[in-house]
C-alpha positions in Angstrom: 126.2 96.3 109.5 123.5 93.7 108.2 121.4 94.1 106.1 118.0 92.1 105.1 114.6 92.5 102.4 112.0 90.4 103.5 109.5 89.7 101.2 106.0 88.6 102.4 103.6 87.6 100.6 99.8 86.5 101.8 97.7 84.3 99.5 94.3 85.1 101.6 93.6 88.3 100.3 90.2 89.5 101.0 90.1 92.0 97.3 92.4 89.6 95.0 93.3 86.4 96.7 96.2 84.2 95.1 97.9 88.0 94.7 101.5 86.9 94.4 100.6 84.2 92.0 99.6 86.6 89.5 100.9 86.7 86.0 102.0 89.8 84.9 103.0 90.0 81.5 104.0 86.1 82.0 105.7 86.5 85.6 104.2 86.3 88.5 103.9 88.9 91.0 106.0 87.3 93.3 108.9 86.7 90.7 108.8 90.5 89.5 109.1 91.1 93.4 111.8 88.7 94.0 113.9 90.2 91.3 113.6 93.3 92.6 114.8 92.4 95.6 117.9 90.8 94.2 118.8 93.3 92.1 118.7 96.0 95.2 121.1 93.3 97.1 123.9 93.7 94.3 126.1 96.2 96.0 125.8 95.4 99.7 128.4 92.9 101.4 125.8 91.4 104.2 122.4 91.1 102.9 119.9 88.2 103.3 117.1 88.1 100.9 113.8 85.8 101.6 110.2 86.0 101.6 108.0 85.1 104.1 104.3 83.4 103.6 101.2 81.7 105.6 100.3 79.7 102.3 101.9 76.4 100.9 101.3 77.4 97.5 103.4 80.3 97.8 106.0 78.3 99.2 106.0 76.2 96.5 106.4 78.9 94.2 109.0 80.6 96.2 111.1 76.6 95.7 110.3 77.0 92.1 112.1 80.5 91.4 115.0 79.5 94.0 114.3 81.8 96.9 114.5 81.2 100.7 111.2 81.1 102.1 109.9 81.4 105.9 106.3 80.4 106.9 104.9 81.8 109.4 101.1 82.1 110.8 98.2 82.6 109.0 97.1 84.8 111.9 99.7 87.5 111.0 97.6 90.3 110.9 100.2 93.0 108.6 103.0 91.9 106.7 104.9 93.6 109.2 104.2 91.1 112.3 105.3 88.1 109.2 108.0 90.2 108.9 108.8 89.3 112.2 107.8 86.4 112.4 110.2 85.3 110.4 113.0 86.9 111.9 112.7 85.3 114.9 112.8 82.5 113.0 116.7 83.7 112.2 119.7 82.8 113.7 120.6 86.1 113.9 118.8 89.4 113.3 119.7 92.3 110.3 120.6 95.5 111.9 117.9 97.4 109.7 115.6 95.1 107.7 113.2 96.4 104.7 109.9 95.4 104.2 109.5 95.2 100.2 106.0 93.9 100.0 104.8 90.9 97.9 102.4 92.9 96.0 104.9 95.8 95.0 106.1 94.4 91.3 107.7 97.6 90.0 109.7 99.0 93.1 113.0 100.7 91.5 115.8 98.7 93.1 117.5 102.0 93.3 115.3 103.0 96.0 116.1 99.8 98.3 119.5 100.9 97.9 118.9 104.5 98.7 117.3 103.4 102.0 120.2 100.9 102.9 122.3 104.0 102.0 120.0 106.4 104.6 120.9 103.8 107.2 124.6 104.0 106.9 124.4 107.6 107.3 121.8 107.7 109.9 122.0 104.3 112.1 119.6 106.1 114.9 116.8 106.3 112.5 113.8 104.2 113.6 112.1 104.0 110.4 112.7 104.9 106.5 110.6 105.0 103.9 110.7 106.6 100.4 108.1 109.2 99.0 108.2 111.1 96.2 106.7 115.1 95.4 104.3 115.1 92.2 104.3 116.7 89.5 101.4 118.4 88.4 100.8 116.3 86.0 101.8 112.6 88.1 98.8 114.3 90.7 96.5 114.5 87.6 97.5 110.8 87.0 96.8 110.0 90.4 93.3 111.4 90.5 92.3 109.6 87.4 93.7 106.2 89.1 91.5 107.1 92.1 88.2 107.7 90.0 88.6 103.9 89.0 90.3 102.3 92.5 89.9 105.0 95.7 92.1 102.9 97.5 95.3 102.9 95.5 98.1 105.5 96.4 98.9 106.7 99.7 100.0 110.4 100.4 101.9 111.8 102.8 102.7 115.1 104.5 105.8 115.8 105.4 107.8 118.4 107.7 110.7 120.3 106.4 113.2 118.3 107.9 111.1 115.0 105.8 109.4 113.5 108.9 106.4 112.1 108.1 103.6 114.1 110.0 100.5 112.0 108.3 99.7 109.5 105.7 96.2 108.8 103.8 95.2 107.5 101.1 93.0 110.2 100.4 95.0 112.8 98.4 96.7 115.3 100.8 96.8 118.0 100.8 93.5 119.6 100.0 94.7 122.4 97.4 92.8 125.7 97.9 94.4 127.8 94.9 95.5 125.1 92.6 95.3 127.3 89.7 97.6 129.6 91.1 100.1 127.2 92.5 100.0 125.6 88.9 101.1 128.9 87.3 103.8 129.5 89.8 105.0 125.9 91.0 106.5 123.3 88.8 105.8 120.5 91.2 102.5 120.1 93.0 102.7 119.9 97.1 101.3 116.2 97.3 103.9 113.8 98.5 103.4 110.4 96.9 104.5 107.5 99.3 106.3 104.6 97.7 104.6 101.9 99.9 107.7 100.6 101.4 109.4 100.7 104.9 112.7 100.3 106.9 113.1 99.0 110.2 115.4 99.2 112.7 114.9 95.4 114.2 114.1 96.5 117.6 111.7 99.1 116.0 110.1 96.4 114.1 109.8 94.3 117.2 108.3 97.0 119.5 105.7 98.5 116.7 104.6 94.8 116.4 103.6 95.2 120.0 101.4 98.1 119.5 97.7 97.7 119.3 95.8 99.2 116.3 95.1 102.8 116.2 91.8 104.1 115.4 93.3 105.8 112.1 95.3 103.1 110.9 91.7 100.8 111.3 89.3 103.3 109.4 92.3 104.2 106.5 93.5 100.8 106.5 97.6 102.0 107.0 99.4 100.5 109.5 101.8 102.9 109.2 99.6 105.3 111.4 100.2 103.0 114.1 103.5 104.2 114.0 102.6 107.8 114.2 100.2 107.4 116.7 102.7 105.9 118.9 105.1 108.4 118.5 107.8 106.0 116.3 109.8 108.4 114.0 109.1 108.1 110.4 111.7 109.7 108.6 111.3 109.9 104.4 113.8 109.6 101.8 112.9 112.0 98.9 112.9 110.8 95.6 113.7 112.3 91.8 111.6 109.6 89.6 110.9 110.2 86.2 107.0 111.3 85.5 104.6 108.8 84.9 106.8 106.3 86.3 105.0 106.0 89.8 103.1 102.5 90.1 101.0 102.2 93.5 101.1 98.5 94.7 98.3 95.7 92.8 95.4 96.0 95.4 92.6 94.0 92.9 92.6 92.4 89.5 91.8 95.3 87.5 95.3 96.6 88.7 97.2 93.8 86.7 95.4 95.5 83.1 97.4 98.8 84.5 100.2 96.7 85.0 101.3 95.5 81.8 100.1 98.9 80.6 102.8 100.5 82.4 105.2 97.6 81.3 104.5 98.5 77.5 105.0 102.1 78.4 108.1 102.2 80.5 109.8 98.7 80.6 111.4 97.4 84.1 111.7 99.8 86.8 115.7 100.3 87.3 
């Protein structure tokens, strides 16, 4: 079975452009990203690691820290279509391929490997992607983040066998007797998703087909494309520690956060 992380990485951002470039806490985005990446690749046999831009200078940078890069279009509308982009730019295509995005600097490696893992067991599966159920306290966290950026953290809801029914990056779901669940539930019911996604290849291919949903353009989630087109989404749960959740750097006030959390809790593991 073969395994792949692509990496892309867009300079033109519309809210921070020159993301990837980034210091954080004297690494760049990109680097913190990169190692990530590697780390995740440690204990699989046939794994290709690269990351996949529109922009020179990332390129360049990608040289610099000795990782493969692919360029592809500047008309790539999601990171998934450079995803694929630059696999058809492979010799061969990865059985199941993840999507660790260039703007994701403190994704566990652990979890990359859970999801390789979820393949093995599960090679029907269309799509995997990690979430994550709040504490009480993480959701308080999460509310505070959202009073400053509205449009960091993605929740989902989830059925009981953990397909994903909806995501939003409002907070879902709406809580009617929090004070009672508080008293009698440890964790809250809000799923946290960990922004990142495996593909089948062929899945990858055909969701790169679809046209935009009408969700996925007003919440900005191309992930709804996926459920509005009936692609499974199954999740991975997760046990992290609280406090440890980081939501990916959408704008410059993020990076401040950032080291924050880096002073706090050191690398992700």
């Amino acid at each position: 079975m073969k395994f792949a992380i692509a990496i892309p990485a867009r300079y033109a951002s519309t809210r921070f452009p020159g993301k990837p470039l980034a210091l954080i806490n004297g690494k760049t985005m990109l680097q913190r990203v990169v190692e990530t990446a590697r780390r995740a690749a440690e204990d699989f046999d046939d794994i290709e690691v690269f990351v996949t831009t529109e922009d020179k200078r990332i390129a360049d940078h990608a040289a610099e820290i000795d990782i493969p890069c692919i360029q592809t279009p500047p008309s790539c509308p999601t990171g998934s279509d450079r995803v694929l982009s630059a696999l058809r730019q492979l010799s061969t295509w990865p059985d199941f391929i993840v999507n660790l995005q260039g703007d994701a600097p403190f994704t566990p490696p652990s979890i990359i490997k859970k999801m390789f893992q979820a393949f093995e067991e599960n090679p029907n599966a269309e799509v995997i992607t990690p979430v994550h159920q709040l504490s009480w306290q993480d959701l308080d966290r999460l509310r505070q983040s959202k009073s400053q950026t509205p449009f960091s953290g993605t929740t989902a809801v989830i059925n009981a066998q953990g397909r994903a029914l909806w995501f939003s990056k409002n907070i879902l779901p709406a809580i009617r007797k929090e004070q009672v669940m508080r008293q009698e539930n440890e964790l809250s019911p809000v799923h946290q998703h960990i922004g990142l996604y495996g593909f089948r290849s062929e899945i990858l291919e055909k969701f790169c087909t679809l046209d935009q949903g009408i969700y996925e353009q007003i919440e900005g989630l191309e992930q709804l494309r996926m459920l509005e087109n009936g692609i499974h989404v199954q999740t991975i749960k997760l046990d992290l520690a609280e406090g440890t959740i980081q939501s990916g750097i959408d704008s410059p006030e993020d990076i401040e956060r950032a080291e924050r959390f880096l002073f706090e809790h050191g690398e992700p593991q």
